[in-house]
N, C-alpha and C positions, 0 to 999 in steps of 0.2 A: 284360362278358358275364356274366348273371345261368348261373350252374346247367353245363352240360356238356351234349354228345350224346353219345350210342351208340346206331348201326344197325346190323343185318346185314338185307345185301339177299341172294337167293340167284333168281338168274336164268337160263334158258335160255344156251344158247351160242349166242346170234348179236345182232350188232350193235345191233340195234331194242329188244329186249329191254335191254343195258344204257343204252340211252339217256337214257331219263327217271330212271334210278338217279344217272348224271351227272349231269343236269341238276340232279336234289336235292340232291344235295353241294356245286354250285356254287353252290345256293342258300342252304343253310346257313351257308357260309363268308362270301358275301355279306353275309347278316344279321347275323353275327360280326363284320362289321367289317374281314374281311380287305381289303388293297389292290389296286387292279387287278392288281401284279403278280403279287401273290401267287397270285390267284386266276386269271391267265394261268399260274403253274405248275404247280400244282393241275391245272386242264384237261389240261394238257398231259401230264403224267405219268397221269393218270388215262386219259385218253383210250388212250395209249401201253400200260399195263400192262393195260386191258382189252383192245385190240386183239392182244395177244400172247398172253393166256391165252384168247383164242378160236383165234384163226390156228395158233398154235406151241402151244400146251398141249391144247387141245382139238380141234386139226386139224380149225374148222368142226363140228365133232359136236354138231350140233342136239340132240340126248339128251343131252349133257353140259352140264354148270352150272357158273357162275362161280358165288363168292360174293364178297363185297366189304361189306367192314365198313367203317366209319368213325364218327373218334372228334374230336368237338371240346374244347376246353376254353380257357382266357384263355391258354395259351403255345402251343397249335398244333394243327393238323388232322394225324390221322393216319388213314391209311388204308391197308389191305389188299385183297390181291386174289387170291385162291385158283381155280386151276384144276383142273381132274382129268386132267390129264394126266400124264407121264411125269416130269415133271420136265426139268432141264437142269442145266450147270455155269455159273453166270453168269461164273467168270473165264476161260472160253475161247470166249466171244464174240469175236468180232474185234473191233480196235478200227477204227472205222467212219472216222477221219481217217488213216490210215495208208498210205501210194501202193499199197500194192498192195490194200487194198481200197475203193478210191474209188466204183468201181463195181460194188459190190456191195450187193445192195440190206438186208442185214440188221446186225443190232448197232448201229442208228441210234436204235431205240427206247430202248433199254437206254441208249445212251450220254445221251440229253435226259434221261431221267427222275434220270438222279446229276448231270446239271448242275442241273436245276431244283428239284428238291428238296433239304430240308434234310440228310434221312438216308433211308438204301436198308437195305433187309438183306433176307437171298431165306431161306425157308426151306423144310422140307419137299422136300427136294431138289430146291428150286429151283421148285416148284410152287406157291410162296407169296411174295408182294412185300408190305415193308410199306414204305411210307411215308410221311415226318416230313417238314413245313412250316411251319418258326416262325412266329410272328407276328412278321416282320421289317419291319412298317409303323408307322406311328403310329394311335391309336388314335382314333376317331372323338370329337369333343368333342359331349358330352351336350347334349341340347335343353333349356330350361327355358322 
């Protein structure tokens, strides 16, 4: 990969709105060369930490804005996700495999996005998610 990205998108709070922001970033990484799986974690955390900082940070508040940065380069995508909410304490989420909360329907997001991603870190009280997705694939062999 010739050169690096950096975007900041800054979007409405509802779902439609960050869609095609997603979509960009899966296609960046795509271009990048990342491998299906990567870019199935990618989605998935992304999909995850945007649907959280609308639902749970922005409690649906159409007047409120996600933003959402993303950074490529030849070791990894990283990405942010800022909400304007309240914030949280991510270590007292529940842990979502644990029998007494099997049926509950929260702390499941949280918990795919530390499995699927390389590195998590919340900042901003919790108002901010960033994360790290190595280039843990092999690298597409050049056309001549």
């Amino acid at each position: 990969m010739a050169g690096s990205v950096d975007h900041s998108y800054v979007v409405v709070s509802r779902p439609e709105a960050v869609y095609p922001v997603q979509q960009e970033i899966l296609r960046l990484s795509k271009d990048a060369g990342f491998c299906e799986e990567a870019l199935f974690a990618i989605r998935l955390a992304l999909d995850e930490a945007c649907c959280n900082a609308i639902r749970h940070g922005n409690r649906n508040d159409p007047t409120k804005h996600v933003t959402i940065r993303f950074q490529l380069d030849d070791q990894a995508a990283r990405i942010s996700v800022m909400d304007e909410g309240a914030g949280f304490k991510p270590s007292v989420v529940p842990d979502p495999t644990r029998a007494e909360n099997l049926v509950r329907p929260s702390g499941r997001g949280v918990m795919l996005i530390r499995r699927y991603m390389s590195r998590v870190r919340y900042s901003q009280g919790g108002r901010c998610i960033t994360m790290v997705k190595f280039r843990d694939c092999p690298r597409p062999q050049s056309r001549k």
